[in-house]
N, C-alpha and C positions, 0 to 999 in steps of 0.2 A: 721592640717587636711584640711582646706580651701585651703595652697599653692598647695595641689594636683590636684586642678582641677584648678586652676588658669592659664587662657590663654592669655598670655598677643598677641602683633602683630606677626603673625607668616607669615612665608611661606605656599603656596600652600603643601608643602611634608609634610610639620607637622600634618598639617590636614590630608593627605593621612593615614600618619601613622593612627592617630585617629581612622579612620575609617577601620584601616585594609588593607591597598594597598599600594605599592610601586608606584612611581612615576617615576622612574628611564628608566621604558619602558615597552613597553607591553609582558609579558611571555604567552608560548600558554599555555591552562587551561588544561594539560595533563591528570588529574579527570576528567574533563568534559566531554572531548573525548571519554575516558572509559567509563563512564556512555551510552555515545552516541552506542558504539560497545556493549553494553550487553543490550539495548536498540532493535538495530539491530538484536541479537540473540534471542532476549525471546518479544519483544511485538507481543502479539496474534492477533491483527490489523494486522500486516505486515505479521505475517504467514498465515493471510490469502490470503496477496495479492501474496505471495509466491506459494500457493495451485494454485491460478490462473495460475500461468507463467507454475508449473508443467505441467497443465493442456493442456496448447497449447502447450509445446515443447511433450507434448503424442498425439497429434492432432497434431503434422508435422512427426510424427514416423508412425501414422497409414498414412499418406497421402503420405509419403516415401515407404512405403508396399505395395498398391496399383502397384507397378512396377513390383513386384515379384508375381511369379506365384501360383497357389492358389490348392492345391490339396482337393478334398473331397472324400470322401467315399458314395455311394448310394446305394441300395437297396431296392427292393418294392418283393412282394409277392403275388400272385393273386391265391383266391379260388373263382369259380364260378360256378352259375349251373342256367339253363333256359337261356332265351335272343334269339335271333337270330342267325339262322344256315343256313351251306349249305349244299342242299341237293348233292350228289352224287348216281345217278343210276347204281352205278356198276352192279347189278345184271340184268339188262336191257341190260346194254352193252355183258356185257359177258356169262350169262346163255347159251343163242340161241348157242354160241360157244360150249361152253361145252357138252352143250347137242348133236352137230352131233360129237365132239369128242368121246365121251363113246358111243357112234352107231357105229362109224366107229370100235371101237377097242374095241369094245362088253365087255366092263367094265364099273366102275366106280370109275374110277380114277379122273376124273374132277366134283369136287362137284359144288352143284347150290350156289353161293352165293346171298346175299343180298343189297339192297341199301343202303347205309352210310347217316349218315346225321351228320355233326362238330359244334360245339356251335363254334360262332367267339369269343367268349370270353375265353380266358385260364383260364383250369383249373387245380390248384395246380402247376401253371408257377412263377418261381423264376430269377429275373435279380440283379446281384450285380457289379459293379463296382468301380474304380478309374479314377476319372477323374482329370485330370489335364487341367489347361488353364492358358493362358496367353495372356495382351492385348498385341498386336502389335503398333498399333495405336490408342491415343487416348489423345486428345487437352484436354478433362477437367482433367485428373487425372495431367495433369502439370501444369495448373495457380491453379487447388485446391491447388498443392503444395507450388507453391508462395506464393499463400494466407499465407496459415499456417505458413509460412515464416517470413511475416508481423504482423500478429497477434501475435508472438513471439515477434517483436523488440516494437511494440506496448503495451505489457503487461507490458516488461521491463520496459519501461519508465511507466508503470503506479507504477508498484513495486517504483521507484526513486522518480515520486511524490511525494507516502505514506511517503520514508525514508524523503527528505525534509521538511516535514511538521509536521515528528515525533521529528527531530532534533531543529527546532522553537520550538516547547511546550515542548521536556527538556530544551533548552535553556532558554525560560522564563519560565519555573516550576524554572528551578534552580536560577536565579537572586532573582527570590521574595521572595525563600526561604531567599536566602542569606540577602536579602531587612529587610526581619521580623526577623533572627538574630541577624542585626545590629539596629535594632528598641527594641528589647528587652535588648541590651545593653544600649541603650540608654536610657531606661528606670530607668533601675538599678544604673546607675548612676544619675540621678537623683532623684531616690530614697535614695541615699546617701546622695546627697547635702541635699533633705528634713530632713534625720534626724538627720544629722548635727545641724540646721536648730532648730529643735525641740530642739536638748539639750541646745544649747545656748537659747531660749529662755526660758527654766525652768532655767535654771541658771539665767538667768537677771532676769526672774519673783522671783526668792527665794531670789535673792537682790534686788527690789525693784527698778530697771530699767526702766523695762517693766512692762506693763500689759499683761492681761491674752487674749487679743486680736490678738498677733502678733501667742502664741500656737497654738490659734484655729485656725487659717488661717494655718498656717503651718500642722496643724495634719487634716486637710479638704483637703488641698493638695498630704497629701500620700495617704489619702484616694483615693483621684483622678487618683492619678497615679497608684496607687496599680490594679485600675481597667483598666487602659488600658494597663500595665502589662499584667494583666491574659487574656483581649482581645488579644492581640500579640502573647501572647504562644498558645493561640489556633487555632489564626491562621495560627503560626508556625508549628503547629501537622497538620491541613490539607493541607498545603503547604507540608509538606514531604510525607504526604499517598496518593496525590495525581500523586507528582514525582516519589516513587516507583510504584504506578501503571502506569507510562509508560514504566516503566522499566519490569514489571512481576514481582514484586520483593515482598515482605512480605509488609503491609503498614507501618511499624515500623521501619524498617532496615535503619541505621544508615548513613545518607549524607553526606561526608566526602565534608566541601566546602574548595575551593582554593583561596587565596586573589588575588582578578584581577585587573591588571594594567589597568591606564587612560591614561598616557601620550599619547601611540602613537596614541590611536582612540580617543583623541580629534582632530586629525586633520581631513580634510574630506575624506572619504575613495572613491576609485577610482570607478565612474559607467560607465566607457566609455565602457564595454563590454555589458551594456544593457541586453535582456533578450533573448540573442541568447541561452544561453544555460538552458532555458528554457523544461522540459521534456515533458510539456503541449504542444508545439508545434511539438513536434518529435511525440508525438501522432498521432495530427492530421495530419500531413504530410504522415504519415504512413497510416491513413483511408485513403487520399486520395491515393493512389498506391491500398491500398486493391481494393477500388471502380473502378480503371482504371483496374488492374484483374479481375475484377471481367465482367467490362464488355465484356473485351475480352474474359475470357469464358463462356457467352454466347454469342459473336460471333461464338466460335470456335463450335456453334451445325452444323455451315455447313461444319464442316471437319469430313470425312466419319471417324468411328470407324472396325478398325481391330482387332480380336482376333483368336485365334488359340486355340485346346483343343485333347486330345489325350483320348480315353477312354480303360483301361485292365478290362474286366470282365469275365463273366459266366452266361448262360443263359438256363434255359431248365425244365423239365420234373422232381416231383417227389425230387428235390434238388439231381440229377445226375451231376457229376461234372466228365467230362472226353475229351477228345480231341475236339469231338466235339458240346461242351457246353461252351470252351473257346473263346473270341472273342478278336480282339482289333478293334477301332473306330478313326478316324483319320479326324478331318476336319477344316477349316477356315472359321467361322462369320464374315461376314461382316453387317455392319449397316450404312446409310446413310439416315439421316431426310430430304427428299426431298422439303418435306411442314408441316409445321406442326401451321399454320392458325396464325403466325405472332407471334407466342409464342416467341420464341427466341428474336425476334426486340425488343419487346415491357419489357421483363427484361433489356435489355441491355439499355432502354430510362430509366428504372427505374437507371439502375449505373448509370449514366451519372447524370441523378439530383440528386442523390445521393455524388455524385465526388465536381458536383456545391457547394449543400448546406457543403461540409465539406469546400472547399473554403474560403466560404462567413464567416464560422463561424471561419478558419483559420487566416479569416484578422482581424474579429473582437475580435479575442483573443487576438492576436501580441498587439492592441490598447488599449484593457484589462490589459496585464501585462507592459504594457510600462504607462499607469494612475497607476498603483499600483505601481511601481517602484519611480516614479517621487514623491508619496505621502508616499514612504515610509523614501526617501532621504529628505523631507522637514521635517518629523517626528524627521529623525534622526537631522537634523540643530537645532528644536528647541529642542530635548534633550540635546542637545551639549551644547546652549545657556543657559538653565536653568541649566545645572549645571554650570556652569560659575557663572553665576549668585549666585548659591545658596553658592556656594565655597566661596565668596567676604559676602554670608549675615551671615557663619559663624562664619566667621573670626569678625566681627562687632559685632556680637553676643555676643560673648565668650568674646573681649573688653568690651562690655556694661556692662555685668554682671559683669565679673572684677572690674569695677570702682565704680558701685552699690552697690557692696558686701562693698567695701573699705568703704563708705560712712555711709553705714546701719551700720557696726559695728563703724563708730565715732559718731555715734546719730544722722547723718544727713540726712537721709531718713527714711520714712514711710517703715515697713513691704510690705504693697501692691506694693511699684515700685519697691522692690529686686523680689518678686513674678513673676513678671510681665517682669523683666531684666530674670529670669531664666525659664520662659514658654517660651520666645523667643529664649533663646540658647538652652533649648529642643528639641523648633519645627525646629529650625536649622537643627541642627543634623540629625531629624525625615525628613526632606527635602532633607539634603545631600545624606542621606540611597536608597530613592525614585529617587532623579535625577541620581543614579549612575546605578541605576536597569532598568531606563527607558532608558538610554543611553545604556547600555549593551543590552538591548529589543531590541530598535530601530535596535541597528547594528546587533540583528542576525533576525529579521522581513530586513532589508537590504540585509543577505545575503540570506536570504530566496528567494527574488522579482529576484535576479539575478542569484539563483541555485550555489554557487562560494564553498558551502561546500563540499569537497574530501570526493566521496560517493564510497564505494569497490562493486562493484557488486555482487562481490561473498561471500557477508554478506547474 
């Protein structure tokens, strides 16, 4: 029973095994990747930064519209009665007429009329039209549309940031998971060694060996471990309901993990491309052009606006609709803000420090991700170093106990320094699990700082 955990001097790969990894080279985590694409399709986080981008390429369609010509339908209807009128004195003018006509030709054929008087307001007057127009000229509806232009490339790269940072927290959701499965093995196997542990020592106790001292130590020890067992499995259950919730996924749904190589990424991974490809700064590169459009239109209030408009209607008495109640209307608007008390300058001073301060905050990002970068590649060094490290306290481990064990069963150690030889090739273990998860962290917090993970846009 004991030969099987028996570790005598190994190789670095033996241990890999141990632990579940090949050492042979690093394979890409083809799982993990998956995870990451149905990550991209179902997290509600990202669909929302998705709704945004909708939202501006529907704000460069309406800003693209603006070009085309714009037909309405209008109508008004007027009933009125009282107000002011004109008078007309027909009957002044023309009675005195009349009246030496029907003298002269001794009739009355020419009646006396009366004077008129017209309300200037219509009444039961009906105008319907179609109007159509179209601007000619006009400087804002073409930098609006730049704008809108920008604010598209702008949102993208905000949608990229989300995906970048969604891909960091699967990635360390998934290591720690992976972290607290190989901690709960390790567990279990040392729960084995213990009750190994236990029978030989009821066996030596029922011959008269031992005493009843080396039991209870060993049965206080499962106890021990028994409990940080069931601490690990529990924090294996929120390690997974945490990772299916980046995923959208049930909290329970099953994590299929993949053993990940060490060889190649213990070497040091290449940062000579720095944080050009950084989407945080195509942002702000992009405010600033928004800002440089922005100012120039509102420069452009001093280029005159031309529009043109054609109107088909009907117009008249009573809702009469006939030759001549039909009209058409045919003209060209022009507009030209001659002065308009400094309003224009005074937006356009606002782009401008607006342009500035994206500048200033452009330099100090670049300085921002270039300290995070720098601190994320020292992280990854000393990940690198401690497992190195831990790999060599293993291997010393697994000897020491070896040798302990040999001793303890020829009568020649105390119970407490086998204890003591076997909570260190524990905590070994429990160390190796943890430097393999920090190292795996480290380098995807690495490629995080340098943006290097192949993101599909059209996720």
């Amino acid at each position: 029973m004991y030969t099987s955990f028996k570790i005598k001097s190994i190789p670095i790969i033996a241990i890999c095994m141990l632990l579940g990894i090949s050492a042979w080279g690093q394979s890409s985590n083809k799982q993990l990747d998956d995870y990451i694409a149905t990550a991209f399709a179902q997290n509600q986080g990202l669909k929302e930064q998705q709704f945004d981008l909708d939202k501006a390429m529907a704000a460069l369609k309406e800003a693209q519209a603006m070009y085309l010509p714009t037909v309405s339908l209008l109508g008004s209807y007027t009933k009125s009665s009282g107000g002011r009128t004109i008078d007309v004195p027909v009957g002044d003018l023309v009675n005195p007429v009349y009246t030496a006509l029907n003298q002269l030709t001794n009739s009355n054929k020419f009646p006396q009329l009366k004077n008129e008087s017209f309300l200037l307001n219509p009444d039961n007057f009906y105008d319907a039209k179609v109007r159509t127009s179209l601007p000619l000229i006009n400087a804002e509806i073409r930098y609006n549309k730049l704008i809108k232009q920008q604010l598209i490339t702008s949102q993208q790269a905000a949608v990229n940031v989300y995906k970048r940072a969604l891909v960091k927290d699967i990635k360390t959701a998934y290591y720690q998971y992976y972290q607290l499965l190989q901690s709960i093995a390790t567990y279990n196997s040392a729960m084995t060694l213990i009750k190994e542990n236990i029978r030989e020592n009821e066996s030596m106790l029922r011959n008269g060996v031992r005493n009843g001292t080396a039991l209870l130590r060993s049965q206080t020890e499962k106890e021990k471990t028994n409990a940080a067992l069931i601490q690990a499995q529990h924090s294996t259950q929120n390690a997974k309901s945490y990772f299916n919730f980046l995923l959208n996924r049930s909290l329970q749904d099953t994590i299929i993990v993949e053993s990940e190589a060490i060889a190649d990424i213990i070497a040091a991974p290449d940062t000579s491309a720095g944080t050009k490809q950084r989407e945080e700064l195509k942002q702000l590169r992009t405010l600033q052009q928004v800002y440089t459009l922005d100012y120039k239109l509102q420069r452009s209030g001093f280029i005159p606006k031309l529009n043109t408009f054609i109107d088909l209607g009907s117009q008249g008495f009573d809702f009469n609709v006939n030759n001549k109640t039909r009209y058409y209307l045919w003209g060209v608007n022009l507009q030209w803000d001659i002065f308009t008390g400094g309003q224009r300058k005074y937006k356009a001073e606002q782009s401008r420090a607006n342009y500035n301060a994206a500048t200033a905050q452009l330099d100090q990002t670049e300085q921002s991700l270039q300290l995070q970068l720098d601190q994320a590649y020292h992280n990854y060094q000393s990940a690198n170093a401690a497992y190195k490290s831990v790999t060599a306290q293993l291997q010393f481990a697994a000897k020491y106990y070896n040798d302990q064990l040999k001793a303890y069963r020829a009568g020649q150690l105390l119970y407490l320094e086998l204890v003591d030889a076997q909570d260190q090739l524990t905590g070994a273990r429990l160390q190796m699990a943890g430097a393999q998860a920090n190292l795996q962290i480290s380098l995807a917090e690495l490629e995080r700082q340098q943006a290097t993970y192949p993101i599909n846009n059209s996720n």
